[in-house]
CHARMM internal coordinates of N, CA and C (Angstrom, degrees):
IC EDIT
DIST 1 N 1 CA 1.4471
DIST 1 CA 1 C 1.5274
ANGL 1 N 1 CA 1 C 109.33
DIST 1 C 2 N 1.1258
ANGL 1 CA 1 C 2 N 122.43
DIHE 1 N 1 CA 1 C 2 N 147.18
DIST 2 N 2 CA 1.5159
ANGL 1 C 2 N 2 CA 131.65
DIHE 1 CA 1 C 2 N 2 CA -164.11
DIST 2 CA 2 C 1.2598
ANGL 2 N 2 CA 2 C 106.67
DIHE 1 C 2 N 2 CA 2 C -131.98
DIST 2 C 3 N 1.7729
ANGL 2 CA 2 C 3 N 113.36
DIHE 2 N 2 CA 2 C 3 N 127.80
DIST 3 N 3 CA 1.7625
ANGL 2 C 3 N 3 CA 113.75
DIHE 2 CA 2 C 3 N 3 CA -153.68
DIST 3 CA 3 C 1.4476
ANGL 3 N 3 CA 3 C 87.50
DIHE 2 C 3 N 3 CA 3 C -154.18
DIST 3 C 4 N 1.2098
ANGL 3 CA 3 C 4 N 97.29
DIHE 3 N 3 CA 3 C 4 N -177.27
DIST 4 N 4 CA 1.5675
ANGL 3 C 4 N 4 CA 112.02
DIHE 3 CA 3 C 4 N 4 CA -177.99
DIST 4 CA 4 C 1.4589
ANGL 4 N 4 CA 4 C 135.13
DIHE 3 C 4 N 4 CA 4 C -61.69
DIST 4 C 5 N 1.4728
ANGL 4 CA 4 C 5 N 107.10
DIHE 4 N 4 CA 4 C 5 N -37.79
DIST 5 N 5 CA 1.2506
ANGL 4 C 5 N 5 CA 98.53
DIHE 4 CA 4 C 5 N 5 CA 147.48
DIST 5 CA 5 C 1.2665
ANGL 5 N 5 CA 5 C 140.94
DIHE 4 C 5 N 5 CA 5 C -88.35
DIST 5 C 6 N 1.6011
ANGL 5 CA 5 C 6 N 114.43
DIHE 5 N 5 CA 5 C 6 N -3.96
DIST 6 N 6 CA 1.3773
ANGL 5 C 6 N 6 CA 118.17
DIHE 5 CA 5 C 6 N 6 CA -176.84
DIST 6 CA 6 C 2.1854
ANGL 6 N 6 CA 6 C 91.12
DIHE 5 C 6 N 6 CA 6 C -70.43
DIST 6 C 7 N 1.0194
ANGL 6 CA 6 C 7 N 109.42
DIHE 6 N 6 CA 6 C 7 N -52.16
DIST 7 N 7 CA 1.5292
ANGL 6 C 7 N 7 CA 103.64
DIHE 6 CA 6 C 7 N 7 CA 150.53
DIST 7 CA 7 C 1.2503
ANGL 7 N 7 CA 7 C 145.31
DIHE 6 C 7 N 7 CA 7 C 14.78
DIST 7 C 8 N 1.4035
ANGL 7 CA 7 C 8 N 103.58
DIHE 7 N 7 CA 7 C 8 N -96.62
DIST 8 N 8 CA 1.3350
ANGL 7 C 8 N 8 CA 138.77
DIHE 7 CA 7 C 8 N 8 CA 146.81
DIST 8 CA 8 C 1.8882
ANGL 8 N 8 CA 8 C 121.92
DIHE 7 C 8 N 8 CA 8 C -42.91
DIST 8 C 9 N 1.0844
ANGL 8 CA 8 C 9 N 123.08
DIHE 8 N 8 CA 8 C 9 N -50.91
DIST 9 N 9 CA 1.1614
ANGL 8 C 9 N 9 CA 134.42
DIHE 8 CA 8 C 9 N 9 CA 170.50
DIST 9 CA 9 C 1.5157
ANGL 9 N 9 CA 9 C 110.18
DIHE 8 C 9 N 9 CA 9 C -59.43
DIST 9 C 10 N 1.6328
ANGL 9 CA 9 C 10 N 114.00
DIHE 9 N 9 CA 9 C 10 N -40.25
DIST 10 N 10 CA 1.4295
ANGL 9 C 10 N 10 CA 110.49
DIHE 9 CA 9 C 10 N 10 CA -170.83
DIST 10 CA 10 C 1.8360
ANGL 10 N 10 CA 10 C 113.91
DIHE 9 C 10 N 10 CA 10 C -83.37
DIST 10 C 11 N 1.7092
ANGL 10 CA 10 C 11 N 104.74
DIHE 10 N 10 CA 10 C 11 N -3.57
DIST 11 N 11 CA 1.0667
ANGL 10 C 11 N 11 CA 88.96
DIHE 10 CA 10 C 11 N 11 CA -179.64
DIST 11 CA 11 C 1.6255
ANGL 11 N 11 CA 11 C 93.32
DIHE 10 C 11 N 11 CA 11 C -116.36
DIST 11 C 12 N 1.7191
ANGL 11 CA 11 C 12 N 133.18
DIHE 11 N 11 CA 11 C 12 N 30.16
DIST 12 N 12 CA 1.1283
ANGL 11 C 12 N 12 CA 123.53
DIHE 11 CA 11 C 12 N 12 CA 172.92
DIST 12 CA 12 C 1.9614
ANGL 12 N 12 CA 12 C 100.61
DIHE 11 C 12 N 12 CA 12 C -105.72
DIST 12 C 13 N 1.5873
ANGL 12 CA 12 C 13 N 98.29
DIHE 12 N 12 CA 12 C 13 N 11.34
DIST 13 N 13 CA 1.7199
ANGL 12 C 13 N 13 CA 96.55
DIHE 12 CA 12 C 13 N 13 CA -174.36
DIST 13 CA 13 C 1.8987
ANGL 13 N 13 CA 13 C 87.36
DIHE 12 C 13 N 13 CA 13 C -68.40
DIST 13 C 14 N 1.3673
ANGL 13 CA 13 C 14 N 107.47
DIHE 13 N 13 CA 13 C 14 N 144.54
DIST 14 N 14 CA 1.5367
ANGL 13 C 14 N 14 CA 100.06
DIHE 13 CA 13 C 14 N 14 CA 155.40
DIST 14 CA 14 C 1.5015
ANGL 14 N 14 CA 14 C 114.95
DIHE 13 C 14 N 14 CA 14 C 100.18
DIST 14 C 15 N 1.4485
ANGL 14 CA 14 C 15 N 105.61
DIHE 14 N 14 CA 14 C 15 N -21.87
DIST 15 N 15 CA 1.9067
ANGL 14 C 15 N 15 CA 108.94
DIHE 14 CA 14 C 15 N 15 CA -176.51
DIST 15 CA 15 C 1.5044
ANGL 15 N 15 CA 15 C 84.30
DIHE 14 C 15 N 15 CA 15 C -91.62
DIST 15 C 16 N 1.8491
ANGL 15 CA 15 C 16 N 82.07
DIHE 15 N 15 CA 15 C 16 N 167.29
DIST 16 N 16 CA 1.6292
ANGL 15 C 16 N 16 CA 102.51
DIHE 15 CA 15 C 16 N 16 CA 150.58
DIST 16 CA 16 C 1.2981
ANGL 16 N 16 CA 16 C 125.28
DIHE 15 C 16 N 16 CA 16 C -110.59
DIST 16 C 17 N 1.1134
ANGL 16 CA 16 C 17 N 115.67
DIHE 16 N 16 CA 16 C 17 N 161.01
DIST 17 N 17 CA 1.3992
ANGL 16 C 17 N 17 CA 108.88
DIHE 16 CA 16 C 17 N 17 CA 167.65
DIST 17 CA 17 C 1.7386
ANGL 17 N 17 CA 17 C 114.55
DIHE 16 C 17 N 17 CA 17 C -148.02
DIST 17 C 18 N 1.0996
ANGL 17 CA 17 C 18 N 110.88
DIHE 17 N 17 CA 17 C 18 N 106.58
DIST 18 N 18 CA 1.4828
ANGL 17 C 18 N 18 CA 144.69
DIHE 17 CA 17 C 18 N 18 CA 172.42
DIST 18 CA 18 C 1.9805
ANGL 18 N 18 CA 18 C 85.54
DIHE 17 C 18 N 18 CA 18 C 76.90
DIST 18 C 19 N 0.6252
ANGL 18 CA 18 C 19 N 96.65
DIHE 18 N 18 CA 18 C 19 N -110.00
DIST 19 N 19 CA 2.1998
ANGL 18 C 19 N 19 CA 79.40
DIHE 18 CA 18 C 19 N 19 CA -169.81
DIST 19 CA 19 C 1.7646
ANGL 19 N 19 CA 19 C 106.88
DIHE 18 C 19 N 19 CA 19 C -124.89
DIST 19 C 20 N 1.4924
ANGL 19 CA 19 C 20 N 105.19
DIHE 19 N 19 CA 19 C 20 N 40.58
DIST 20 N 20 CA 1.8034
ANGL 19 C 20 N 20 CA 114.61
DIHE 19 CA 19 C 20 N 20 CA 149.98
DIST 20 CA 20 C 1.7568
ANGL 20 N 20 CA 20 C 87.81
DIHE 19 C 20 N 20 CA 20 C -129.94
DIST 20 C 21 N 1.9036
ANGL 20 CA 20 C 21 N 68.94
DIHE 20 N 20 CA 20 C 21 N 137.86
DIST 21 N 21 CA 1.9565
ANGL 20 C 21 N 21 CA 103.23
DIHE 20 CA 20 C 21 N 21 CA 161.44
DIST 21 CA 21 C 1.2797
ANGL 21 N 21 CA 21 C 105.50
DIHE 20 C 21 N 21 CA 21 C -97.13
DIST 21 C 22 N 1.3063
ANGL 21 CA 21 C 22 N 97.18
DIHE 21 N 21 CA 21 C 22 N 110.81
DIST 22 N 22 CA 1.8960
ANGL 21 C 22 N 22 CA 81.49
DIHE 21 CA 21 C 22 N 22 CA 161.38
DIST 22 CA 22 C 1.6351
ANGL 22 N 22 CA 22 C 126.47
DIHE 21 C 22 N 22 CA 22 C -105.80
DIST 22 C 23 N 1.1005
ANGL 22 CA 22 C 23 N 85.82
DIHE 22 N 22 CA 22 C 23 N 152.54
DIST 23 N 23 CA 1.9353
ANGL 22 C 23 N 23 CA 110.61
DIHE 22 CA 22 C 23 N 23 CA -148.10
DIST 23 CA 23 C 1.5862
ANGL 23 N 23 CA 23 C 88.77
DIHE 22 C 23 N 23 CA 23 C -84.64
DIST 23 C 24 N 1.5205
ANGL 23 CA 23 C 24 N 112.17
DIHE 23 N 23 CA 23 C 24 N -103.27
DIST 24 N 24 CA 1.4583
ANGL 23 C 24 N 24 CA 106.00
DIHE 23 CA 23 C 24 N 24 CA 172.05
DIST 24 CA 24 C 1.6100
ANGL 24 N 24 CA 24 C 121.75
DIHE 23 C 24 N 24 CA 24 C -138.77
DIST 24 C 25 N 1.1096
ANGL 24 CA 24 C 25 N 111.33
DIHE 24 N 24 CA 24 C 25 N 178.07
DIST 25 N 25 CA 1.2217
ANGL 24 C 25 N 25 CA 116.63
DIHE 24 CA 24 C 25 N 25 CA -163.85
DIST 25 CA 25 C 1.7811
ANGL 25 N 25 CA 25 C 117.40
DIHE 24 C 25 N 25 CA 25 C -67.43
DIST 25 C 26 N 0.9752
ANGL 25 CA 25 C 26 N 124.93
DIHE 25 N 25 CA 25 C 26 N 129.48
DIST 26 N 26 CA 1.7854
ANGL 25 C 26 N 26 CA 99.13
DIHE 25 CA 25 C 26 N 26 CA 174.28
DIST 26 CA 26 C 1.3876
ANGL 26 N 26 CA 26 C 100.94
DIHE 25 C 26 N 26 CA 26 C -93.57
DIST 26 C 27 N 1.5594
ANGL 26 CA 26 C 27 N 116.36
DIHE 26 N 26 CA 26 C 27 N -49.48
DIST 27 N 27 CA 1.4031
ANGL 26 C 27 N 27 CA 105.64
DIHE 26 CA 26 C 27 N 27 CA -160.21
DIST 27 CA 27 C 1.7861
ANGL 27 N 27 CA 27 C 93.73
DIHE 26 C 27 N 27 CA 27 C -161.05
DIST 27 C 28 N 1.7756
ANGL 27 CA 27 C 28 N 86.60
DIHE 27 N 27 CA 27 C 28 N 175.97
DIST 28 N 28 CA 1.5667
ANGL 27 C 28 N 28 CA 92.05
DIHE 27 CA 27 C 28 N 28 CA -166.59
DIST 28 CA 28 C 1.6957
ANGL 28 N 28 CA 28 C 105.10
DIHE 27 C 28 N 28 CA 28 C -165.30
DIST 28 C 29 N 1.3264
ANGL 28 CA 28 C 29 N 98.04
DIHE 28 N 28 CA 28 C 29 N 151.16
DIST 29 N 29 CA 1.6739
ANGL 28 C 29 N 29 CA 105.32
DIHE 28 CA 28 C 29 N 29 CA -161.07
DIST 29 CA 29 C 1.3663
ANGL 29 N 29 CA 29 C 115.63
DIHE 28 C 29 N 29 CA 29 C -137.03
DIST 29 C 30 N 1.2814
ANGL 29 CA 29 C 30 N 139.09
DIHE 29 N 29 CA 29 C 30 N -135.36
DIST 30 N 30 CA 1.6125
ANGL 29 C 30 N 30 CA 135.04
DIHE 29 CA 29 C 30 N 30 CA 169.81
DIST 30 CA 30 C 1.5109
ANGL 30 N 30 CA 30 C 110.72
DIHE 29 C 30 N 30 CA 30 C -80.00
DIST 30 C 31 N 1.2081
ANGL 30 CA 30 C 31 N 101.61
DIHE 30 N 30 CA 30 C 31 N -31.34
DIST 31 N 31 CA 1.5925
ANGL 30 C 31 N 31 CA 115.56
DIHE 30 CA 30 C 31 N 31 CA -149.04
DIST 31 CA 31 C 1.4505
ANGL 31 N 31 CA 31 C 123.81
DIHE 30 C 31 N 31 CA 31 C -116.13
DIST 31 C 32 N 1.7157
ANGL 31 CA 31 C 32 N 108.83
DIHE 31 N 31 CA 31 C 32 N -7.05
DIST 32 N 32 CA 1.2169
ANGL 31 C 32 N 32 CA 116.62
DIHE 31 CA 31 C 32 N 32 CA 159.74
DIST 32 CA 32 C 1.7699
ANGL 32 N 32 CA 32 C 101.70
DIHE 31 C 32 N 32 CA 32 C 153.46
DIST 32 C 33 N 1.5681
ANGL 32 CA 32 C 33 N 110.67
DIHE 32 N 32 CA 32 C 33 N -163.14
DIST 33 N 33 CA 1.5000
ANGL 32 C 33 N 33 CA 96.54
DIHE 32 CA 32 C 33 N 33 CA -137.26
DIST 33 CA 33 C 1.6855
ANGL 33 N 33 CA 33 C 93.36
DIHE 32 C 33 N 33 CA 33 C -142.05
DIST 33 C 34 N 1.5509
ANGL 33 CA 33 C 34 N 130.80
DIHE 33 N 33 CA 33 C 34 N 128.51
DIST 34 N 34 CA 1.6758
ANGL 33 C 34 N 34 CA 111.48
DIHE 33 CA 33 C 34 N 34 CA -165.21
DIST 34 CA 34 C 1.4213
ANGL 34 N 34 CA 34 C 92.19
DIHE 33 C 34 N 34 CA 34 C -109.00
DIST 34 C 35 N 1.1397
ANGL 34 CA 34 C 35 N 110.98
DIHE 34 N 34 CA 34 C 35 N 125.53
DIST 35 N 35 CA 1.6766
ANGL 34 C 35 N 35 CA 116.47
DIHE 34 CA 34 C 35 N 35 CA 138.36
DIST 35 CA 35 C 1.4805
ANGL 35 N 35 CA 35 C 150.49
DIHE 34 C 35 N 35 CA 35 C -51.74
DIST 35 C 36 N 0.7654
ANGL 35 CA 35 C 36 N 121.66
DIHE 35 N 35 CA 35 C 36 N 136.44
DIST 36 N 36 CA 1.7451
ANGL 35 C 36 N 36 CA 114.39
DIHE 35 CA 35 C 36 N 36 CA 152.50
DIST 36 CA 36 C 1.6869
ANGL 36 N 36 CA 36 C 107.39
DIHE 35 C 36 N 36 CA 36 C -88.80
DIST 36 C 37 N 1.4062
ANGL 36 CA 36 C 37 N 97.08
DIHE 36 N 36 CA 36 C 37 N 136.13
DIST 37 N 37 CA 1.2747
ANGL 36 C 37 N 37 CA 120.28
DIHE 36 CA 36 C 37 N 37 CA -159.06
DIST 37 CA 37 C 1.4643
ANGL 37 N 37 CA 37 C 136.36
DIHE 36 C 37 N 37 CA 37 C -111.47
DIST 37 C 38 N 1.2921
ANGL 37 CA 37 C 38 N 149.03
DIHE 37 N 37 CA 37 C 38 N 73.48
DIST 38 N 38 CA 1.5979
ANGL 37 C 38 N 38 CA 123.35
DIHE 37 CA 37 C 38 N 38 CA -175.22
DIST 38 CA 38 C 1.6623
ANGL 38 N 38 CA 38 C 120.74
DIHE 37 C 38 N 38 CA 38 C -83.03
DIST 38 C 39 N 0.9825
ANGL 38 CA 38 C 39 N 132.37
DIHE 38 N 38 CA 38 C 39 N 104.94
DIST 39 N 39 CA 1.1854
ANGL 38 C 39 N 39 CA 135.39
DIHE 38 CA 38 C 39 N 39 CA 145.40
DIST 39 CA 39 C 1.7869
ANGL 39 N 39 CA 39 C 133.86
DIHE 38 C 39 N 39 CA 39 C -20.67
DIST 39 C 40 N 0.7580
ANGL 39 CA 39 C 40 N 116.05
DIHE 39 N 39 CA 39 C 40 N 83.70
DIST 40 N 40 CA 1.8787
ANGL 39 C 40 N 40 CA 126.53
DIHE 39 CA 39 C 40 N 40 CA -171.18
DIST 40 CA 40 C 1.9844
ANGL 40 N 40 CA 40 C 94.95
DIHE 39 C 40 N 40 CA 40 C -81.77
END
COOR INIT
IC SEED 1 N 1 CA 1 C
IC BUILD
């Protein structure tokens, strides 16, 4: 099923934010959403 944050998550594949890239999503729940991660 595809919702608002599944959304949101698909367009946070690829940014950074403060010095992790995140790569892609693994999974996601009520309460928030885990990445795979590189560290710069």
């Amino acid at each position: 099923m595809l919702n608002n944050n599944s959304l949101l998550y698909g367009l946070l594949e690829g940014q950074q934010i403060g010095s992790y890239h995140l790569q892609t999503l693994l999974g996601e729940g009520g309460f928030g959403g885990v990445f795979r991660v590189n560290r710069k």
